[in-house]
PyMOL CGO cylinders between C-alpha atoms (Angstrom):
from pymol import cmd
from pymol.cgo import CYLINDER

trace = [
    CYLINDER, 7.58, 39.61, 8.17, 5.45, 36.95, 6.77, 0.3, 1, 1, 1, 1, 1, 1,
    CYLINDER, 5.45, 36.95, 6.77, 3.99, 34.05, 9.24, 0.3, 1, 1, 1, 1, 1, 1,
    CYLINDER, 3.99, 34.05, 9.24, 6.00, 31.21, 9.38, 0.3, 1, 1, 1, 1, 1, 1,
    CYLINDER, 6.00, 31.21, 9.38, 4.37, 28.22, 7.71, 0.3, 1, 1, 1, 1, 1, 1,
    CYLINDER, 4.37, 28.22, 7.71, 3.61, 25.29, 10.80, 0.3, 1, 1, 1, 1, 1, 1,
    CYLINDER, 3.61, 25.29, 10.80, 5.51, 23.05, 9.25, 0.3, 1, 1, 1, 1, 1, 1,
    CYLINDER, 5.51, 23.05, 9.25, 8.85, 25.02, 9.52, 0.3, 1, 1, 1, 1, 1, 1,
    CYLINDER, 8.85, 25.02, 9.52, 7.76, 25.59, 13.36, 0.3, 1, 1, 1, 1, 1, 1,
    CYLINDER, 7.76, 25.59, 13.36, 8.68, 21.95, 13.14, 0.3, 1, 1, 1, 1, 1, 1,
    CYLINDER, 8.68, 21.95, 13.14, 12.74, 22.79, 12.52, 0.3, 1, 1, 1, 1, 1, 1,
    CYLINDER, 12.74, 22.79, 12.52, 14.98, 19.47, 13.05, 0.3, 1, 1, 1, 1, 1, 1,
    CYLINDER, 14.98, 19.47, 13.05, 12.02, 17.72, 13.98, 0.3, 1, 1, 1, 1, 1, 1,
    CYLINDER, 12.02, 17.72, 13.98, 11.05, 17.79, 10.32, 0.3, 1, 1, 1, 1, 1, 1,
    CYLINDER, 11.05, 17.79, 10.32, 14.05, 16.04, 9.19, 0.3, 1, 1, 1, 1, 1, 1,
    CYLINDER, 14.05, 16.04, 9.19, 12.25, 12.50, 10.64, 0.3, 1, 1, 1, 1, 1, 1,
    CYLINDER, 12.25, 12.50, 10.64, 9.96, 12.56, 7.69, 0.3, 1, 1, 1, 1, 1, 1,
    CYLINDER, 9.96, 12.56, 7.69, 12.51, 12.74, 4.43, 0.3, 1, 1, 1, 1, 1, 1,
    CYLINDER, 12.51, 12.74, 4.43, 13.99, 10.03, 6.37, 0.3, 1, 1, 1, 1, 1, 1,
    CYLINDER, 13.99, 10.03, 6.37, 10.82, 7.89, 7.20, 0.3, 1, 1, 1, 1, 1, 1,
    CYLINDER, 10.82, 7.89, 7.20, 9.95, 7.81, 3.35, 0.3, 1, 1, 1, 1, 1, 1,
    CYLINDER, 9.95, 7.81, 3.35, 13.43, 7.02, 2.09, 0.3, 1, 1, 1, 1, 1, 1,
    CYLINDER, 13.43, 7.02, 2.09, 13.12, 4.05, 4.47, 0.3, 1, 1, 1, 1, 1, 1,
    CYLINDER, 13.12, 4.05, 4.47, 9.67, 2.59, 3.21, 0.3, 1, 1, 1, 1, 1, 1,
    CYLINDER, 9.67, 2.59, 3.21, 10.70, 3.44, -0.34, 0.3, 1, 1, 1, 1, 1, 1,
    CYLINDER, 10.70, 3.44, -0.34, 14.03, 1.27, -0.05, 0.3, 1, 1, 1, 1, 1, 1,
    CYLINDER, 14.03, 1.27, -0.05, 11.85, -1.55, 1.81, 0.3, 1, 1, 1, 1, 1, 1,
    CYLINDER, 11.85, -1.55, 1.81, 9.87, -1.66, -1.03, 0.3, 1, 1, 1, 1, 1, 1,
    CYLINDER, 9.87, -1.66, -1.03, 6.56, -0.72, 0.85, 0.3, 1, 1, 1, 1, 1, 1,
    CYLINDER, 6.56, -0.72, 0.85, 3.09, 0.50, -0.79, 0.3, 1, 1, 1, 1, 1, 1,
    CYLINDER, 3.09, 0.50, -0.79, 3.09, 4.46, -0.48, 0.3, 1, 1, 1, 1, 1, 1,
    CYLINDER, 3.09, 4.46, -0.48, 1.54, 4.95, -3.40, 0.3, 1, 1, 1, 1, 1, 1,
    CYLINDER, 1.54, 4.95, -3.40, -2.31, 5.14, -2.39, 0.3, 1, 1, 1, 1, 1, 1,
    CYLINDER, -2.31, 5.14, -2.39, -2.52, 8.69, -3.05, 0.3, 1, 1, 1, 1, 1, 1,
    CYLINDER, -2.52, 8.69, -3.05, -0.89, 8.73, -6.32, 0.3, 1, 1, 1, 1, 1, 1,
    CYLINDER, -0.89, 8.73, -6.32, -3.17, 5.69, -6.94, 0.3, 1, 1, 1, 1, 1, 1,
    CYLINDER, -3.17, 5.69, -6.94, -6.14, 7.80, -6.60, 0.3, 1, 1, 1, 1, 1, 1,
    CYLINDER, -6.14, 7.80, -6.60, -4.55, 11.18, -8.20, 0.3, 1, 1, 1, 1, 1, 1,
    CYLINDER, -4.55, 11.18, -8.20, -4.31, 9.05, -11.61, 0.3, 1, 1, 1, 1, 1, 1,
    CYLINDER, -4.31, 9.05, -11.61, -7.76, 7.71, -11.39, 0.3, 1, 1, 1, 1, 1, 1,
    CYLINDER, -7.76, 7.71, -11.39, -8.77, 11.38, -11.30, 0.3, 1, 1, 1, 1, 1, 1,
    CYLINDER, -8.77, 11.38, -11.30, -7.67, 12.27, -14.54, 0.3, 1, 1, 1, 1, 1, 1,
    CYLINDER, -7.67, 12.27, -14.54, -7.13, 10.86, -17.86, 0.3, 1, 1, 1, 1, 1, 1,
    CYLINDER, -7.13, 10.86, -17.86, -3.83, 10.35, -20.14, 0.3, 1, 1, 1, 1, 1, 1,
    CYLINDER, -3.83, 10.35, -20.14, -1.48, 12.61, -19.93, 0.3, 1, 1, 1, 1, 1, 1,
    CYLINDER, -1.48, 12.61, -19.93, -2.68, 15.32, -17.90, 0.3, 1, 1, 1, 1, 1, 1,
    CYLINDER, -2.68, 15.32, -17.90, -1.23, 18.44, -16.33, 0.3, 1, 1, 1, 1, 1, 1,
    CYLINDER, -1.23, 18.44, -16.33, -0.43, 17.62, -12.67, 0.3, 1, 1, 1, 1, 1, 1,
    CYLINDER, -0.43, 17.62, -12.67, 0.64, 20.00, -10.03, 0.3, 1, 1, 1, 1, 1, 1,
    CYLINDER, 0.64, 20.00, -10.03, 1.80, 18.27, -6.60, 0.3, 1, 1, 1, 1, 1, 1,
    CYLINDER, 1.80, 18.27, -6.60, 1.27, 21.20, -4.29, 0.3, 1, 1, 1, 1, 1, 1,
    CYLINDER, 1.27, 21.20, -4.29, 3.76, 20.47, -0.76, 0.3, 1, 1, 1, 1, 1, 1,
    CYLINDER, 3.76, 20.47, -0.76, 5.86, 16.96, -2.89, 0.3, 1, 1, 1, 1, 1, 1,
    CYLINDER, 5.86, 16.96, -2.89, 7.86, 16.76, -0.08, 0.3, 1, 1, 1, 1, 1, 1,
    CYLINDER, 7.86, 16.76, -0.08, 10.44, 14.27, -1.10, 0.3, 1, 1, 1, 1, 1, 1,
    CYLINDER, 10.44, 14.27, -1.10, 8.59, 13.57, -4.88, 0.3, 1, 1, 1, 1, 1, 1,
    CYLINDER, 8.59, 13.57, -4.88, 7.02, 9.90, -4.61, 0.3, 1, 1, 1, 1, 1, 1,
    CYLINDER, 7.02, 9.90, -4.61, 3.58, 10.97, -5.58, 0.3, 1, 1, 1, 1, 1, 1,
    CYLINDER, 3.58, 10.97, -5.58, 5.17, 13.33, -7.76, 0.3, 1, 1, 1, 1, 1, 1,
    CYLINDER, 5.17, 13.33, -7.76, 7.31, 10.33, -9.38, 0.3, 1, 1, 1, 1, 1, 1,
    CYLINDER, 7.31, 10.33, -9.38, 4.60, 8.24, -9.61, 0.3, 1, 1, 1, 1, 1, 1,
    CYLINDER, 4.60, 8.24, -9.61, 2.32, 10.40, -11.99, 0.3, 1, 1, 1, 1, 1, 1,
    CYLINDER, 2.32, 10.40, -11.99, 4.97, 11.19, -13.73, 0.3, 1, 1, 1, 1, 1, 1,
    CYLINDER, 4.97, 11.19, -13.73, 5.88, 7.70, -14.58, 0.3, 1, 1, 1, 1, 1, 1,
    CYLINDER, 5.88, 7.70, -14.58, 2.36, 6.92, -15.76, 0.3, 1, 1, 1, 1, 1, 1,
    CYLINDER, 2.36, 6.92, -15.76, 2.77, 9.60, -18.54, 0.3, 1, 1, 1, 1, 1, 1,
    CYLINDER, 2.77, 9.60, -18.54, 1.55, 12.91, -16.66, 0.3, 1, 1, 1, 1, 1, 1,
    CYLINDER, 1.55, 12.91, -16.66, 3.19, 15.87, -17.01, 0.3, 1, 1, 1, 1, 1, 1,
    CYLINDER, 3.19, 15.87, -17.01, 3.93, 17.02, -13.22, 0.3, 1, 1, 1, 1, 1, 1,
    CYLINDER, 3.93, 17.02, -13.22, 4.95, 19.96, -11.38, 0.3, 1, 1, 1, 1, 1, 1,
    CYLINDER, 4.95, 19.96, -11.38, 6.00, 19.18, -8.32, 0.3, 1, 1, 1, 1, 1, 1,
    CYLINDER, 6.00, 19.18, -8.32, 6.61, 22.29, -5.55, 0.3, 1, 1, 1, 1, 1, 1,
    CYLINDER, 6.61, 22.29, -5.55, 8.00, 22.05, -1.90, 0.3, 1, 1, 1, 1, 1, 1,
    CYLINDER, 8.00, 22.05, -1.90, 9.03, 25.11, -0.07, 0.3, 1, 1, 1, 1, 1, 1,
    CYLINDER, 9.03, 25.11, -0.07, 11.56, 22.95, 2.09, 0.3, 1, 1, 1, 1, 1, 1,
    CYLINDER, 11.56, 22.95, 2.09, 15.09, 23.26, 0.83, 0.3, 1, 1, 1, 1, 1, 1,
    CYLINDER, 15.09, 23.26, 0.83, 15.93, 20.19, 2.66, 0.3, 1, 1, 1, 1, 1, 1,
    CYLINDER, 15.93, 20.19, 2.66, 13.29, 17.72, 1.07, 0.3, 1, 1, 1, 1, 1, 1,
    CYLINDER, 13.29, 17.72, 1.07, 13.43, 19.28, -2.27, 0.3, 1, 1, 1, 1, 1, 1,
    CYLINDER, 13.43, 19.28, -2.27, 17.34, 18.49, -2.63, 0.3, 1, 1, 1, 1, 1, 1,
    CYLINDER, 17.34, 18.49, -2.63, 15.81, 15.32, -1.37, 0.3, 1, 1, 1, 1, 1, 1,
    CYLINDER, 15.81, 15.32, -1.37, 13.44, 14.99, -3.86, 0.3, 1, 1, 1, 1, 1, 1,
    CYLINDER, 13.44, 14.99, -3.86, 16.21, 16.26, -6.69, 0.3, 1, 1, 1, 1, 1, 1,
    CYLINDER, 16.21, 16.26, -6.69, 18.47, 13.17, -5.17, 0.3, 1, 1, 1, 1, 1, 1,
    CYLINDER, 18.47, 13.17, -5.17, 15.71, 10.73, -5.41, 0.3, 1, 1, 1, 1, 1, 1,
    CYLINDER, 15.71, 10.73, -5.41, 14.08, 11.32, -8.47, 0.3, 1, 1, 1, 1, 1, 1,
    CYLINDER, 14.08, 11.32, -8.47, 16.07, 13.34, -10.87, 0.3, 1, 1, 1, 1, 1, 1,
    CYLINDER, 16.07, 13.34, -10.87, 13.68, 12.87, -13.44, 0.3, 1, 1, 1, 1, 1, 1,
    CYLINDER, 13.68, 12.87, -13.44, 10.70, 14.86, -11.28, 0.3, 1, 1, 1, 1, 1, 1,
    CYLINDER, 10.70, 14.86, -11.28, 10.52, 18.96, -11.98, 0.3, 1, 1, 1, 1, 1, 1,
    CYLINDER, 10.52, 18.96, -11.98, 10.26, 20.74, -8.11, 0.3, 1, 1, 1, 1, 1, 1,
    CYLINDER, 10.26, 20.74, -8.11, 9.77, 24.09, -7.55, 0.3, 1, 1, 1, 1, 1, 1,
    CYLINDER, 9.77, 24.09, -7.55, 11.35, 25.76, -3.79, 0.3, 1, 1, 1, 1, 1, 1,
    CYLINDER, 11.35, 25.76, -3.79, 7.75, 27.57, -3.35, 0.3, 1, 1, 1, 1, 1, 1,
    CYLINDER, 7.75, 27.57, -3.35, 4.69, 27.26, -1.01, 0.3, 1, 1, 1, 1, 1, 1,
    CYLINDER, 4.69, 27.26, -1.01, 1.65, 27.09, -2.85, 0.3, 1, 1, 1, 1, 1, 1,
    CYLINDER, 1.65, 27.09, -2.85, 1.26, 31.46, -2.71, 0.3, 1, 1, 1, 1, 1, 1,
    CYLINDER, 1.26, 31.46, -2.71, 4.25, 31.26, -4.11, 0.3, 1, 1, 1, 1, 1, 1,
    CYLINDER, 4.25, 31.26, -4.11, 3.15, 29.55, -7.32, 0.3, 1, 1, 1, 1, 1, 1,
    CYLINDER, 3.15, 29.55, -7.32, 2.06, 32.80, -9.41, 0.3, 1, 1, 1, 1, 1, 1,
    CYLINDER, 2.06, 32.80, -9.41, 2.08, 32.76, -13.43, 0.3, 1, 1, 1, 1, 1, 1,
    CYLINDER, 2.08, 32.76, -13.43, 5.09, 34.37, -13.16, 0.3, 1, 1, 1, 1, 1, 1,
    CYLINDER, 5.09, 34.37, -13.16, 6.82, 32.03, -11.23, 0.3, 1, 1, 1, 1, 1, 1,
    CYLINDER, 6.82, 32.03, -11.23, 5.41, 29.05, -13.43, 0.3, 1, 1, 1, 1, 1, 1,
    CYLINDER, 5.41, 29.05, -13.43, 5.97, 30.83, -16.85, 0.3, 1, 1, 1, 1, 1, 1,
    CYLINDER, 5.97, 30.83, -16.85, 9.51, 31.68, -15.45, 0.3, 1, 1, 1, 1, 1, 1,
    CYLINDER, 9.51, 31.68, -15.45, 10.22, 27.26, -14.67, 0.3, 1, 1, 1, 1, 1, 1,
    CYLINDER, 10.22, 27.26, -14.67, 8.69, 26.97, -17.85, 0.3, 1, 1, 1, 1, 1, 1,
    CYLINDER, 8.69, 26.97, -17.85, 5.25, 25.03, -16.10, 0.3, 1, 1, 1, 1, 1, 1,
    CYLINDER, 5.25, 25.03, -16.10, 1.48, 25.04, -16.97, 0.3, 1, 1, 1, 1, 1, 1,
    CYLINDER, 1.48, 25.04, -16.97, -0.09, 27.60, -15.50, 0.3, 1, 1, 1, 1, 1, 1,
    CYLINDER, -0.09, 27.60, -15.50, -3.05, 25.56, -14.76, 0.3, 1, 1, 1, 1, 1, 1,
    CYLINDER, -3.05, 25.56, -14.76, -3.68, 21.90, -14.06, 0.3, 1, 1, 1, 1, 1, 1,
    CYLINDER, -3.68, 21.90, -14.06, -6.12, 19.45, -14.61, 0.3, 1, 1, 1, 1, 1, 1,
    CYLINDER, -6.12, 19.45, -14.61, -5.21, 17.80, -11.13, 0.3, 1, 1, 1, 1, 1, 1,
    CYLINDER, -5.21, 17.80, -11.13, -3.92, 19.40, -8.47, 0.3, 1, 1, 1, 1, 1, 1,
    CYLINDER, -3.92, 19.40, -8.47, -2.77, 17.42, -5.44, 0.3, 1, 1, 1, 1, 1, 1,
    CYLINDER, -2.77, 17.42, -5.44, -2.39, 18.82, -1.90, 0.3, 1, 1, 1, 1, 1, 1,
    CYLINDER, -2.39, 18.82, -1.90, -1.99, 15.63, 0.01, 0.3, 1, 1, 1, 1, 1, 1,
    CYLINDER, -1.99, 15.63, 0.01, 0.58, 14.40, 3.14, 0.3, 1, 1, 1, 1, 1, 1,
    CYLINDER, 0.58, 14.40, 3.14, -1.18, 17.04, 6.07, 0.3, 1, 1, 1, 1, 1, 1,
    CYLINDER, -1.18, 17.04, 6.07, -0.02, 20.08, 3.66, 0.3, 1, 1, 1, 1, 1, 1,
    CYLINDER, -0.02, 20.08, 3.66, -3.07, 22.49, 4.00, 0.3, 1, 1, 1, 1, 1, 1,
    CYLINDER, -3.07, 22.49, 4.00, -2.69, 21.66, 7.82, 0.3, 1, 1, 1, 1, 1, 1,
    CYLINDER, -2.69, 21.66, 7.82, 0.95, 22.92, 7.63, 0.3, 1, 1, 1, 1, 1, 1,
    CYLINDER, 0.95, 22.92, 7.63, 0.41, 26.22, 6.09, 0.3, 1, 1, 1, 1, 1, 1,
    CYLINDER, 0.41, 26.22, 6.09, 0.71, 29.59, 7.76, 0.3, 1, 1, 1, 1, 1, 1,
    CYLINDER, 0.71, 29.59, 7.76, -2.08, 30.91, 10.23, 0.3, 1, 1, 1, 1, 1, 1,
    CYLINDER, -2.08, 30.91, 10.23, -4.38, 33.16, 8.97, 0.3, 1, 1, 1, 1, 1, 1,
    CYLINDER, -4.38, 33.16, 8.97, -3.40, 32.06, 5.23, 0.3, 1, 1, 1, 1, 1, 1,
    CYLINDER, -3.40, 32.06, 5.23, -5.65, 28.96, 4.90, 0.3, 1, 1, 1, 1, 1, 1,
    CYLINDER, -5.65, 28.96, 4.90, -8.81, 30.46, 2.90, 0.3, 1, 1, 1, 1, 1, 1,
    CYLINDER, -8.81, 30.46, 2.90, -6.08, 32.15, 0.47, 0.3, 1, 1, 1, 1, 1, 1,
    CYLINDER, -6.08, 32.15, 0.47, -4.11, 29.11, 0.11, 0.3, 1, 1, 1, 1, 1, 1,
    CYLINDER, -4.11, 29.11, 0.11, -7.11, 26.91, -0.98, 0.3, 1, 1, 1, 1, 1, 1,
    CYLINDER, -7.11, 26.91, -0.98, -8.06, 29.85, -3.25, 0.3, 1, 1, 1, 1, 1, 1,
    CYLINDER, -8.06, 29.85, -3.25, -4.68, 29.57, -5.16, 0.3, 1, 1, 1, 1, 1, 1,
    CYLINDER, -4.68, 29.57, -5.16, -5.35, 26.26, -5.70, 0.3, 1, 1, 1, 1, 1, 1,
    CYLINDER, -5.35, 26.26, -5.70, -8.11, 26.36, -7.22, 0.3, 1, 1, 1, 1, 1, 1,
    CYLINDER, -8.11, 26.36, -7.22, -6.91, 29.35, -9.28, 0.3, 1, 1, 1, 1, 1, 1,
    CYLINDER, -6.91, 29.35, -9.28, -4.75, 27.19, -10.75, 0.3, 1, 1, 1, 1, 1, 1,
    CYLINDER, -4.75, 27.19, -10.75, -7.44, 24.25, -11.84, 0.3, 1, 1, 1, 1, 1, 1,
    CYLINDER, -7.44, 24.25, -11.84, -7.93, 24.45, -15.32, 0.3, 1, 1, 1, 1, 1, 1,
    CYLINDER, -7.93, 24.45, -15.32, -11.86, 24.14, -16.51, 0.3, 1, 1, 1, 1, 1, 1,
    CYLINDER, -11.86, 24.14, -16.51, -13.11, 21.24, -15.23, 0.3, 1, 1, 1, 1, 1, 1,
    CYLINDER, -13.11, 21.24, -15.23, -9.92, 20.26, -12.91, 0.3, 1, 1, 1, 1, 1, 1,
    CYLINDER, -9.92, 20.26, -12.91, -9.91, 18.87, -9.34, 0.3, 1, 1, 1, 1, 1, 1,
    CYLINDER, -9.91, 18.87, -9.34, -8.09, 19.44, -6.08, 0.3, 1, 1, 1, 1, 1, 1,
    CYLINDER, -8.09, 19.44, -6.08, -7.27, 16.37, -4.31, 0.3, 1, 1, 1, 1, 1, 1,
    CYLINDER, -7.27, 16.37, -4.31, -6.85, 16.97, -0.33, 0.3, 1, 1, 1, 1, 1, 1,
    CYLINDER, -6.85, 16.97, -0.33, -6.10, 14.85, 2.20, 0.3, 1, 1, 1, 1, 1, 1,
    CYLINDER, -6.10, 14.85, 2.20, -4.94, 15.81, 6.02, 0.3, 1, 1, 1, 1, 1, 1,
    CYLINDER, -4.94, 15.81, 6.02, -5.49, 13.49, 9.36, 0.3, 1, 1, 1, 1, 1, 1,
    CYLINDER, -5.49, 13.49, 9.36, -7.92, 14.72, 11.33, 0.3, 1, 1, 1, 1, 1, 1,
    CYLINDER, -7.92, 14.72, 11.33, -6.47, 13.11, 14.88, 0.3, 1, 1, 1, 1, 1, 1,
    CYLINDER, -6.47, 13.11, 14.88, -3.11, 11.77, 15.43, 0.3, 1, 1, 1, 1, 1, 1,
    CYLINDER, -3.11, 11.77, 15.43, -1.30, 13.96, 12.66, 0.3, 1, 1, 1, 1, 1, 1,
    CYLINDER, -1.30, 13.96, 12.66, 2.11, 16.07, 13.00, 0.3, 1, 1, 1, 1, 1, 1,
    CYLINDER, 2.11, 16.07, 13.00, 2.49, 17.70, 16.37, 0.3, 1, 1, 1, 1, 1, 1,
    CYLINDER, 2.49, 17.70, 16.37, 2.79, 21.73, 14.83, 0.3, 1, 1, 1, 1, 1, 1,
    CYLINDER, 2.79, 21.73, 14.83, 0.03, 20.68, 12.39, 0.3, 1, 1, 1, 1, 1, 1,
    CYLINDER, 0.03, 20.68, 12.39, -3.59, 22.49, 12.91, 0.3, 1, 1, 1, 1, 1, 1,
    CYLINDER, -3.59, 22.49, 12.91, -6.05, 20.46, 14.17, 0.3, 1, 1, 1, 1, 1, 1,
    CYLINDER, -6.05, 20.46, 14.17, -8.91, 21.08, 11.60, 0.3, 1, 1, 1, 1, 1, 1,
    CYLINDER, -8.91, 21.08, 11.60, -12.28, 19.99, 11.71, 0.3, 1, 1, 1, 1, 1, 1,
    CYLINDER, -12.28, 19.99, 11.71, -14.16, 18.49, 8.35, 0.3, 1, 1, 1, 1, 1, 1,
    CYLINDER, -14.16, 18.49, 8.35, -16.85, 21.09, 9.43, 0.3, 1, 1, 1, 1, 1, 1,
    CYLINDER, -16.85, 21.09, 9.43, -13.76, 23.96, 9.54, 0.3, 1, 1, 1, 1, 1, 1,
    CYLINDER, -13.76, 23.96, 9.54, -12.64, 22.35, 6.53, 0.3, 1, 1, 1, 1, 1, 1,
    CYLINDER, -12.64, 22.35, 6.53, -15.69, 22.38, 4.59, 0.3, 1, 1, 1, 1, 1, 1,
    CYLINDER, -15.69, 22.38, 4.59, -16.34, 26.31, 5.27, 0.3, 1, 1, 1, 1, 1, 1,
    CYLINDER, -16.34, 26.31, 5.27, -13.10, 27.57, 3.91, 0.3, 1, 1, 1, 1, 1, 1,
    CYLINDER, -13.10, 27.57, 3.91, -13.42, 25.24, 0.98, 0.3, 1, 1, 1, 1, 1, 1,
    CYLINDER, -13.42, 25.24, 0.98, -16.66, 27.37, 0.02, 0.3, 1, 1, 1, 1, 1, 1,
    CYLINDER, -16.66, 27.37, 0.02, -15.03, 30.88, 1.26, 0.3, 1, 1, 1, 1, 1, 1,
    CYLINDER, -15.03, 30.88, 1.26, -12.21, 29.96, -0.90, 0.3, 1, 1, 1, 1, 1, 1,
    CYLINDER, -12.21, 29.96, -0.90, -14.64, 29.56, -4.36, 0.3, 1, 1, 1, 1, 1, 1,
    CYLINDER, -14.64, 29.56, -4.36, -14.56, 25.43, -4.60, 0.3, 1, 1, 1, 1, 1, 1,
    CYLINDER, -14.56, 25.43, -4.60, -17.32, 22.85, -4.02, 0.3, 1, 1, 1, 1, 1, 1,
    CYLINDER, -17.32, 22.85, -4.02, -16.63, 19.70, -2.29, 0.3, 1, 1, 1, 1, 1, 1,
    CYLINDER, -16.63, 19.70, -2.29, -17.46, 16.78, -4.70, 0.3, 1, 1, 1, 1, 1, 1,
    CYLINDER, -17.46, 16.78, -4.70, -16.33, 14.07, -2.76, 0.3, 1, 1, 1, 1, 1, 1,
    CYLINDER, -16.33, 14.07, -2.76, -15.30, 12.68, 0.91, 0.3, 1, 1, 1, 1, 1, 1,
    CYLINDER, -15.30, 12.68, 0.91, -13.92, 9.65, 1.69, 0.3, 1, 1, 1, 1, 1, 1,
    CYLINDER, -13.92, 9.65, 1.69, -12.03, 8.22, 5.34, 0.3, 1, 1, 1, 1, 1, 1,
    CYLINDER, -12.03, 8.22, 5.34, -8.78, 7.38, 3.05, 0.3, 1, 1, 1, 1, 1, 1,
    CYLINDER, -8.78, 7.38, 3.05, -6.85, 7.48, -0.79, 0.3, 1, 1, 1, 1, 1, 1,
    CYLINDER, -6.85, 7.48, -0.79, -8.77, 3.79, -0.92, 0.3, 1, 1, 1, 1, 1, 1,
    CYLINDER, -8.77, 3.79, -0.92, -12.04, 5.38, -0.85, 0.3, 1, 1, 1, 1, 1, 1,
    CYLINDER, -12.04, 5.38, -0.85, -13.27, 3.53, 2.60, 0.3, 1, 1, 1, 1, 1, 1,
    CYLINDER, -13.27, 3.53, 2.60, -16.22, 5.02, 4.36, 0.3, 1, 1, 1, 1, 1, 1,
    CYLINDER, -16.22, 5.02, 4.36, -15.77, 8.62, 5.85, 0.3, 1, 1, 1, 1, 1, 1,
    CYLINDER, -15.77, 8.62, 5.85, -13.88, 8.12, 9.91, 0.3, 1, 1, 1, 1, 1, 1,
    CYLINDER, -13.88, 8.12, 9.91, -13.20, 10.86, 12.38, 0.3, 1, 1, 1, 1, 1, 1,
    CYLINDER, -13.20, 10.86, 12.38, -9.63, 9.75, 11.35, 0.3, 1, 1, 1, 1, 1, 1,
    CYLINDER, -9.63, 9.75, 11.35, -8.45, 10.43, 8.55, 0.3, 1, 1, 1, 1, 1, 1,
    CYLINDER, -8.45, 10.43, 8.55, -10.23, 12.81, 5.76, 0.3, 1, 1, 1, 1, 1, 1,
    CYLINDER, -10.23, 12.81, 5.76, -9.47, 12.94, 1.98, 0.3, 1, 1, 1, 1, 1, 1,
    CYLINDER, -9.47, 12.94, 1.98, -11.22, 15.40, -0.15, 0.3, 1, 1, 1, 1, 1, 1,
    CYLINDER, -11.22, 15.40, -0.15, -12.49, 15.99, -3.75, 0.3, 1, 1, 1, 1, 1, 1,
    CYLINDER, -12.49, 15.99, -3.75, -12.98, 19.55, -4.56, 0.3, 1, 1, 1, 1, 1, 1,
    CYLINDER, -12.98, 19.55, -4.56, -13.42, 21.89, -7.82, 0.3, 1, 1, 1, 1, 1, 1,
    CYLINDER, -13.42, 21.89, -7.82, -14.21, 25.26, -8.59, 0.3, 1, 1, 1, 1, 1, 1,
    CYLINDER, -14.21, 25.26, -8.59, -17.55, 26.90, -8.07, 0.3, 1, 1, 1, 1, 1, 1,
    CYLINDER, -17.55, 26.90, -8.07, -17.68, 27.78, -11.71, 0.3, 1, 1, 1, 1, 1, 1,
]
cmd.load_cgo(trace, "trace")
């Protein structure tokens, strides 16, 4: 049987977050700084996938500024969510190994991506023991020249998320094939903290 990703160690406890988003969304609050920074990355029109789009606002957002998005969440729960919310947003029920050609040529997707995003504490929700081939899908799926955009908290995330160094991060990032172009302390580019870490990576090609 395969290892059961963190985040569905989380069971009901999981449900807080669909709801927390739907919340700020209706309130009208700003939680679009990573999508912000995902469209800076790229130019017109590019071939997005958002890797873990929990309930689709970063998802919706690129898509609204003229990208063509895939958006995948392995949670049944947020991706019914994410159907609800934004009908307008293609989501895939996969984890990121999940996302072979196949599978993509099957939904009728890119097969790779100028951007991929892989924000939201997602590669610190992943099964143990699959991190290094996780990142490696991902940036098996860049097309020449394309970026990964990472971001994960690095103290006060998700209780069943993995506490991950940048020093931890940083070696699987070059066991996986990418380079690290970029780190910054947040999705508005402030100075690197021991808080918060968002990443820039490509492929070591």
């Amino acid at each position: 049987m395969a290892e059961q990703s963190r985040w569905a160690q989380g069971g009901e406890r999981n449900l807080g977050y669909g709801r927390r988003f739907a919340e700020l969304v209706e309130s009208g609050a700003d939680v679009d700084g990573e999508a912000r920074l995902a469209d800076a990355l790229v130019g017109r029109r590019a071939r997005v996938l958002d890797a873990g789009s929990g309930m689709g606002r970063v998802a919706a957002y690129l898509q609204g500024r003229g990208h063509r998005v895939v958006a995948a969440e392995p949670d049944p729960r947020l991706v019914e969510q994410s159907r609800r919310t934004y009908p307008e947003v293609e989501v895939l029920t996969s984890d990121i190994l999940g996302l072979t050609d196949e599978v993509l040529d099957a939904a009728g997707a890119p097969t790779e991506f100028d951007l991929v995003v892989c924000v939201g504490n997602v590669i610190t929700f992943v099964a143990e023991g699959t991190e290094v081939a996780v990142l490696r899908r991902l940036g098996e799926l860049l097309a020449p020249g394309g970026r990964l955009l990472v971001g994960f908290h690095l103290q006060g995330g998700p209780e069943t998320a993995r506490r991950l160094t940048p020093e931890e991060f940083a070696a699987e990032v070059a066991e996986a094939g990418l380079v690290v172009d970029h780190r910054f302390g947040g999705y508005d580019l402030r100075p690197v903290d021991d808080l918060y870490a968002v990443w820039v990576l490509r492929a070591a090609r």
